[in-house]
C-alpha positions as CSV (number, residue, x, y, z in Angstrom):
1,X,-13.3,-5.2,-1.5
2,X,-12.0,-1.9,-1.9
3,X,-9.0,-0.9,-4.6
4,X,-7.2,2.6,-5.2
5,X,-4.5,3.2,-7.5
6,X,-1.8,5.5,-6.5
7,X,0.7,7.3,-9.4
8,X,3.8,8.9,-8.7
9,X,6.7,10.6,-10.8
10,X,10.0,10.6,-9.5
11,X,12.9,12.7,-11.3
12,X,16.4,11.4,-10.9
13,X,19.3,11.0,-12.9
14,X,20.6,7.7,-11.1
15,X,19.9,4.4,-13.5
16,X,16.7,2.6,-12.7
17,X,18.2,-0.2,-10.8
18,X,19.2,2.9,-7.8
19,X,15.6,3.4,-8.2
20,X,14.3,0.2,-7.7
21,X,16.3,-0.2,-4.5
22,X,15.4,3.0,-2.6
23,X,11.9,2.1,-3.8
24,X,12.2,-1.5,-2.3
25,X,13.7,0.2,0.7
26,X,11.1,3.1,1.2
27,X,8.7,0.4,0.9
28,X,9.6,-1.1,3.7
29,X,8.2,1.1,5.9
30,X,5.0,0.1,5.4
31,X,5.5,-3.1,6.5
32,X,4.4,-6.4,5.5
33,X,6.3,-8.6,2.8
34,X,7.6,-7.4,-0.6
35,X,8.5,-9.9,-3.4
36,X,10.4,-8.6,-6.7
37,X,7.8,-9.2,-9.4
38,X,8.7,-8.4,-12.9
39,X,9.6,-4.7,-13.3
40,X,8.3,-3.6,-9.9
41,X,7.3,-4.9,-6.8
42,X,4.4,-6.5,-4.9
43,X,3.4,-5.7,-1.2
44,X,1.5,-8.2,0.9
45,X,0.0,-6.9,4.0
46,X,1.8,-3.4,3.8
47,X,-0.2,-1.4,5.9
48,X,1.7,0.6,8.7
49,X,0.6,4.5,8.3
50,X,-3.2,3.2,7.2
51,X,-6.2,4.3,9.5
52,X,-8.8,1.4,10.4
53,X,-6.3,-1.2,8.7
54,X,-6.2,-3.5,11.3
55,X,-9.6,-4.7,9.4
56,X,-8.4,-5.6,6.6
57,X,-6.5,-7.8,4.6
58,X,-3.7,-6.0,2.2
59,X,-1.7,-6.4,-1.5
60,X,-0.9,-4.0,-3.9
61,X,1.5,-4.3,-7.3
62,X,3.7,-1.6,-7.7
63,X,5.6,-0.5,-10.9
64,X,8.2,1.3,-12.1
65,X,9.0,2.5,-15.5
66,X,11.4,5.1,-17.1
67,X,9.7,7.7,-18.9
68,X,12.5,9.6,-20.1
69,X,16.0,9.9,-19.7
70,X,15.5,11.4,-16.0
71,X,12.0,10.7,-15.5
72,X,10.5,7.6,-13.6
73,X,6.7,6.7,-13.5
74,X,5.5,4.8,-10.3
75,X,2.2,2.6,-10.5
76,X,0.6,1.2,-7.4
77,X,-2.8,-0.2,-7.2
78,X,-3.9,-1.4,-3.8
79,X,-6.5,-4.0,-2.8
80,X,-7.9,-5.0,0.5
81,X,-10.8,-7.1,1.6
82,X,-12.5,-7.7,4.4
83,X,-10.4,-9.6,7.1
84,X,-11.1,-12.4,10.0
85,X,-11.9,-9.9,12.7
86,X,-14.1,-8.3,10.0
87,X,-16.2,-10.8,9.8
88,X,-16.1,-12.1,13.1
89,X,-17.0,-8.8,14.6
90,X,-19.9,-8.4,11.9
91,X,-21.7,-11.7,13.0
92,X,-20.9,-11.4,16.9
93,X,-22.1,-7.2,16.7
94,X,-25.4,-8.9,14.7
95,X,-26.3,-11.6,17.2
96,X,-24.8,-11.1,20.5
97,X,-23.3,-7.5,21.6
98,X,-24.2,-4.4,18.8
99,X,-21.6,-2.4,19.1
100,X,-19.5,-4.4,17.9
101,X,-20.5,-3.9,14.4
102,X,-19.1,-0.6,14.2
103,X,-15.4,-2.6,13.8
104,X,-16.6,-3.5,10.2
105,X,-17.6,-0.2,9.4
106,X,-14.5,1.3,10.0
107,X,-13.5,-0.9,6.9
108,X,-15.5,1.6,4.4
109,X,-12.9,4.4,5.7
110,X,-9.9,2.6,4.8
111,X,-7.5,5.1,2.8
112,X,-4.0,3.4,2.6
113,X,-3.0,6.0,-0.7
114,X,-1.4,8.5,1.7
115,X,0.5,5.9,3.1
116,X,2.0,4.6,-0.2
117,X,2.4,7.8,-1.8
118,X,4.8,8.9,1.4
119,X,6.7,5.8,0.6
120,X,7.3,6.9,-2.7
121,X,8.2,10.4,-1.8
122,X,10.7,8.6,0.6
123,X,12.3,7.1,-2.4
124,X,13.0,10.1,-4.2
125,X,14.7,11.7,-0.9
126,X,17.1,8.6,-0.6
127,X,17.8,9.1,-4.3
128,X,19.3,13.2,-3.2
């Protein structure tokens, strides 16, 4: 399993529910499902952007909070695990045909914070 948690400030002067939407929309991008959850969001399988993610299973919990008058806070913590082709290519590369272990260790170079943290720069552009 791997987790990373990504931070983000976003100054605006629009009321936070402008900044909930242009976040829900930037996180679209990425892909996958997002359900409203509390005072943010949560992302399942939001992966477009992420190198070596196609071995992996995805969910991160984002939140949003206002600081100060014109201030926003964004907290993201992603989660991933190893996936069905992970494992699949793990015991085939083992017993059968070698190379096909190097599939899972792509996994270990799994970075998906540059991915998010464009989404939320996205969402301070759509706030302009």
């Amino acid at each position: 399993m791997g987790s990373k948690t990504v931070y983000y400030i976003l100054d605006t002067d629009k009321p936070i529910e402008q900044v909930r939407d242009a976040l829900k929309k930037s996180l679209m991008f990425l892909g996958g499902t997002t359900f409203e959850v509390g005072d943010g969001f949560q992302v399942k399988q939001g992966m477009n952007n992420v190198n070596f993610a196609f071995t992996a299973n995805f969910d991160a919990q984002v939140n949003v909070r206002q600081s100060t008058a014109n201030r926003y806070e964004i907290f993201s913590t992603i989660n991933w695990s190893p996936n069905g082709l992970f494992w699949a290519c793990l015991i085939i590369g083992f017993f059968v045909f070698g190379i096909l272990w190097v599939i899972p260790l792509l996994y270990l170079f799994i970075d998906p914070s540059q991915a998010y943290q464009q989404a939320f720069f996205q969402a301070q552009s759509m706030l302009k």
